[in-house]
C-alpha positions in Angstrom: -10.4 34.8 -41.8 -9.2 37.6 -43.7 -11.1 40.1 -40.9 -8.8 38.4 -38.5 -5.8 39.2 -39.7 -7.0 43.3 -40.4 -7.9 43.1 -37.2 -4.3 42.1 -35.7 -3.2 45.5 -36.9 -5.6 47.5 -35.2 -5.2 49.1 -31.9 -8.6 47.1 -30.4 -9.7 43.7 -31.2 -13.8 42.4 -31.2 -15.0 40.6 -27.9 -15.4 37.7 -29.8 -12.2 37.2 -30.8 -10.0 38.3 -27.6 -8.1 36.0 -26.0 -8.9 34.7 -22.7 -6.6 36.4 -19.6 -5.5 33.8 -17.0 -7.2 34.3 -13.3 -10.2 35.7 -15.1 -13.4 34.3 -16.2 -14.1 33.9 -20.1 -16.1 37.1 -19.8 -13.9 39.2 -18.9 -11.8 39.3 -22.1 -7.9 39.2 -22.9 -6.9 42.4 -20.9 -4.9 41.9 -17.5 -7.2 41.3 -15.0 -7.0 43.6 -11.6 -4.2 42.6 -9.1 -5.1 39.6 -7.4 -3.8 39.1 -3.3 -2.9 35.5 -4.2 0.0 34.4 -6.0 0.0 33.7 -10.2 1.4 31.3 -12.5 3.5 32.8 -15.2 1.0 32.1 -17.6 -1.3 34.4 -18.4 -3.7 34.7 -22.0 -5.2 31.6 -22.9 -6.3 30.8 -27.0 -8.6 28.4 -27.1 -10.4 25.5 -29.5 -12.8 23.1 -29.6 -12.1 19.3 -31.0 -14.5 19.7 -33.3 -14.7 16.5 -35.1 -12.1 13.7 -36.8 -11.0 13.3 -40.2 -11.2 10.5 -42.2 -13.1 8.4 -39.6 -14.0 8.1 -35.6 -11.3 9.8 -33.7 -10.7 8.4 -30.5 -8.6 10.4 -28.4 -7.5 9.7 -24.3 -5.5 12.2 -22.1 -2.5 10.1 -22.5 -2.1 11.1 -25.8 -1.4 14.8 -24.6 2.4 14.9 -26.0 1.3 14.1 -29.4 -1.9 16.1 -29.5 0.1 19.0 -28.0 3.3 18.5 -30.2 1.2 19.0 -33.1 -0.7 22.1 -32.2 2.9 23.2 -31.8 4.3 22.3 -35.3 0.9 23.7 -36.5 1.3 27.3 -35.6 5.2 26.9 -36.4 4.3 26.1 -40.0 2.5 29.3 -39.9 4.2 31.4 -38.0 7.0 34.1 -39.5 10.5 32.9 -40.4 12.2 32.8 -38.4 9.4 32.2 -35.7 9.4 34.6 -32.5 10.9 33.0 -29.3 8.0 32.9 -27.6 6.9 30.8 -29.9 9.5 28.4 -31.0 10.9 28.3 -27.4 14.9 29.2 -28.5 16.4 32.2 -28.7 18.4 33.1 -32.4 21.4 31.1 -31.5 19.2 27.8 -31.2 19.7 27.6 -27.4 16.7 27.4 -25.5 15.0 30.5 -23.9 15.8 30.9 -20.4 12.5 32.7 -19.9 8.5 31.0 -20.0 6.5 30.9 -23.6 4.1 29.8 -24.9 2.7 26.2 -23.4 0.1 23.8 -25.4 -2.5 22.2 -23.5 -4.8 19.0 -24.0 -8.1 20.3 -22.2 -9.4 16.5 -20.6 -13.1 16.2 -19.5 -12.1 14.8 -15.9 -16.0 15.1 -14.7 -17.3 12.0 -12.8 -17.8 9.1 -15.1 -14.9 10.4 -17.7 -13.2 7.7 -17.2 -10.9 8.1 -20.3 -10.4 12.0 -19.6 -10.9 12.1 -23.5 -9.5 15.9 -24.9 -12.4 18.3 -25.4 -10.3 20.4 -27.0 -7.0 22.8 -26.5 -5.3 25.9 -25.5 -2.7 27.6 -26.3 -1.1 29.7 -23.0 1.2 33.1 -23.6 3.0 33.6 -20.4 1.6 36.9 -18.8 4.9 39.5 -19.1 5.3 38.2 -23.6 6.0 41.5 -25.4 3.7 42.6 -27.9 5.2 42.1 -31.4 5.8 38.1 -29.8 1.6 38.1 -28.7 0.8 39.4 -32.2 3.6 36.8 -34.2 1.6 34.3 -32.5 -2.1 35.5 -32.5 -1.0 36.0 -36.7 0.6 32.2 -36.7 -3.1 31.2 -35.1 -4.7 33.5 -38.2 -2.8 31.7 -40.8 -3.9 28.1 -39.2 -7.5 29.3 -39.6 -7.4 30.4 -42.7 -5.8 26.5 -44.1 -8.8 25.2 -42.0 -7.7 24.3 -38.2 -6.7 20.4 -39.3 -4.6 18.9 -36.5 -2.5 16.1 -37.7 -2.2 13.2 -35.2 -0.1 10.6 -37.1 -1.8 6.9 -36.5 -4.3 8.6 -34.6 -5.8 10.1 -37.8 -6.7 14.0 -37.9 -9.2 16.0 -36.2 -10.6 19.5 -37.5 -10.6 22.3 -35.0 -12.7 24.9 -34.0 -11.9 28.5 -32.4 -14.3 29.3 -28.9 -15.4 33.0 -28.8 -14.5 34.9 -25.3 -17.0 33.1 -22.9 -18.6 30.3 -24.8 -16.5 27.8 -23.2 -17.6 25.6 -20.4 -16.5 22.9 -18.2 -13.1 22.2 -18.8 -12.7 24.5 -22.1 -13.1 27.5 -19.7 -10.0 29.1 -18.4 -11.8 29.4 -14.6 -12.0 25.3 -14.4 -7.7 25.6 -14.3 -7.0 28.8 -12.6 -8.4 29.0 -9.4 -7.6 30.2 -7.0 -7.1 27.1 -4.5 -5.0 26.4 -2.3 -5.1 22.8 -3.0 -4.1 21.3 -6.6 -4.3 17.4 -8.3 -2.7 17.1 -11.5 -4.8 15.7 -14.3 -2.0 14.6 -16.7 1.3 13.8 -14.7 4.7 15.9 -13.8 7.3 15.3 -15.7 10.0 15.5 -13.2 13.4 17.4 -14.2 15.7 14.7 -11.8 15.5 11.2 -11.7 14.6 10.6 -7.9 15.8 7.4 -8.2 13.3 4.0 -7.9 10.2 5.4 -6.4 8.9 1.1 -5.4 12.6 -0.2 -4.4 11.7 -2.8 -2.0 13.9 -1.2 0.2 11.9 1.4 2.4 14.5 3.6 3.0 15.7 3.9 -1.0 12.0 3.8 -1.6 11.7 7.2 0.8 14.7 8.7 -0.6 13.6 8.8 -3.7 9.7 10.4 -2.7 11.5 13.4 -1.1 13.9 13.8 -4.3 11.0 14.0 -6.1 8.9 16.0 -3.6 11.5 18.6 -3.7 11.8 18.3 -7.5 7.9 19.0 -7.2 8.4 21.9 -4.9 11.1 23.6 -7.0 9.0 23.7 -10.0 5.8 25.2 -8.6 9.3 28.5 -7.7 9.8 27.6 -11.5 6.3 29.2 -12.8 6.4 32.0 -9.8 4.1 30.2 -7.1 5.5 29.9 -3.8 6.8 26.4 -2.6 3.9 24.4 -1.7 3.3 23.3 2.2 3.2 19.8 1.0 3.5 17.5 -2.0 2.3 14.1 -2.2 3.4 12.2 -5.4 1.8 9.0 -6.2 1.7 6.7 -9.5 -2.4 8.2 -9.6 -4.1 11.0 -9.3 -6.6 11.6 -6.8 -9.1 12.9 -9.4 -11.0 10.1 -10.7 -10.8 8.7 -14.3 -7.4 10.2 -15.1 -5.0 7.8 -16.5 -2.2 6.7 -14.0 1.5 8.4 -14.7 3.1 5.4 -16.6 0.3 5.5 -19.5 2.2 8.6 -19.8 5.7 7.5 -19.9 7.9 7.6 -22.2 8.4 11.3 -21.9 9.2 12.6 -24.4 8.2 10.0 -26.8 10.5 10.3 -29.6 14.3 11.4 -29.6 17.0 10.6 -27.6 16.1 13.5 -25.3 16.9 11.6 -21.7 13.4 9.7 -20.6 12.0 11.4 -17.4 10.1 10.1 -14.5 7.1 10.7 -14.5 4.3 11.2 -10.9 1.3 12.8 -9.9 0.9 15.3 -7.4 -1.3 16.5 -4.8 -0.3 19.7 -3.8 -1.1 22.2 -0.5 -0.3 25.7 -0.2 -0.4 27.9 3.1 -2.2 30.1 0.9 -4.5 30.3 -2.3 -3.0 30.3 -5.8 -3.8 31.1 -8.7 -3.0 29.2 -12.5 -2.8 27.8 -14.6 -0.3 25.6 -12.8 2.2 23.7 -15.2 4.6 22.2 -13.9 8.3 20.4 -14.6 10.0 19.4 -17.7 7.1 18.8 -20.1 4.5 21.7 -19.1 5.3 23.5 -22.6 3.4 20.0 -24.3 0.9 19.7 -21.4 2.1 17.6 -18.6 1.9 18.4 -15.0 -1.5 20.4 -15.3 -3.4 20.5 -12.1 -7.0 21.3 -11.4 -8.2 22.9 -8.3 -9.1 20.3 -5.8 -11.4 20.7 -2.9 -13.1 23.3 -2.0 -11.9 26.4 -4.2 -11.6 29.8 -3.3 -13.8 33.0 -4.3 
């Protein structure tokens, strides 16, 4: 652990410990990939590890348990990041208000593979958005350094705690490799739901015509927030209360979002999105995509 963080103040970094760059396969390292002719998501490097084993006893983990899985891999690398903590990390700026501008975004990797029907975490990532400057990359990279070094434990309150485990460039697979959630498709499902930034109003008022209203609030809320992460609006959105990708949880085993606080409680839908053109991810979208809600998988038949 101690090459590690030598290693963070050299100019070049071993293969086996380089980041993952968004739109690329595992093997192709952390550096920016060659310009693509489709669209990208903000997001760019992806740091990834493995759920390695629980704590204390069987650890028995579902997909709706993203915000707290997530929330802690935050809290983790701010316990070890610098003080005060860059604000790509944190997500505020020095004033306390929050950054205008993407960072960093947690993720709870689900095995959504036919017969998953849990879509039980495989592990997680850790997402830099693709223009973060360097001194924020390497505050965050060294906050990741410091984690490793106490040992990787991720703290899941009545869930008990579960021991990490860092995946060298290209020994991921299924859904712990970057090319499973990048793309490029022009059709997207989500596997854990939007967290819309409106209420829409009563999605299943008896009334058909409330009912409709509030589908195209939220379609447009949808739309909006795939402009949000730089994709272009989608051709169509579809939300529903369940995704069209078997075994994932429906979008009110996710709600309350957030959880705790008295942050207002958003609605929550899954999408089903359609571009006029391929895109590629990772797409995150609305309120909660920094703790990872509203992450969408390719769906049908992907482009190459």
């Amino acid at each position: 652990m101690e090459r590690l963080m030598r290693i963070l103040d050299t100019p070049e970094m071993p293969d086996a410990l380089r980041p993952v760059s968004g739109g690329q396969s595992p093997g192709a390292g952390w550096r920016s990939a060659p310009r693509e002719p489709w669209p990208r998501s903000v997001f760019g490097e992806w740091l990834l590890l493995r759920l390695a084993q629980g704590l204390g006893g069987r650890l028995s983990l579902d997909s709706t348990q993203t915000e707290d899985i997530t929330r802690a891999v935050r809290g983790a690398l701010l316990h070890h990041a610098a003080d005060p903590p860059p604000a790509a990390l944190s997500g505020h700026q020095p004033d306390g208000r929050p950054l205008e501008g993407p960072h960093i975004a947690c993720l709870a990797l689900p095995d959504v593979d036919p017969g998953q029907s849990r879509a039980a975490p495989l592990g997680v990532a850790i997402l830099l958005p693709r223009d973060v400057d360097a001194a924020s990359r390497q505050a965050v990279l060294r906050a990741l350094g410091g984690w490793e070094r106490s040992g990787l434990r991720l703290l899941l309150g009545r869930a008990g705690a579960a021991r990490l485990a860092r995946i060298a460039r290209g020994d991921g697979s299924g859904a712990l490799d970057p090319s499973t959630w990048t793309g490029p498709s022009s059709r997207w499902a989500s596997v854990t739901p939007v967290a819309l930034d409106r209420n829409p109003g009563d999605l299943f008022a008896r009334g058909p015509a409330t009912a409709a209203q509030a589908v195209r609030r939220a379609q447009q809320t949808v739309a909006l927030a795939c402009e949000q992460i730089g994709l272009p609006r989608p051709a169509s959105v579809e939300v529903m209360p369940r995704s069209p990708i078997d075994g994932v949880p429906p979008a009110a085993r996710f709600m309350p979002f957030p959880r705790t606080g008295r942050a207002f409680k958003r609605v929550c839908v899954h999408v089903d999105l359609r571009f006029d053109q391929p895109v590629c991810g990772p797409v995150l979208l609305g309120v909660g995509r920094y703790f990872g809600l509203g992450l969408c998988r390719p769906w049908g038949e992907a482009c190459s």
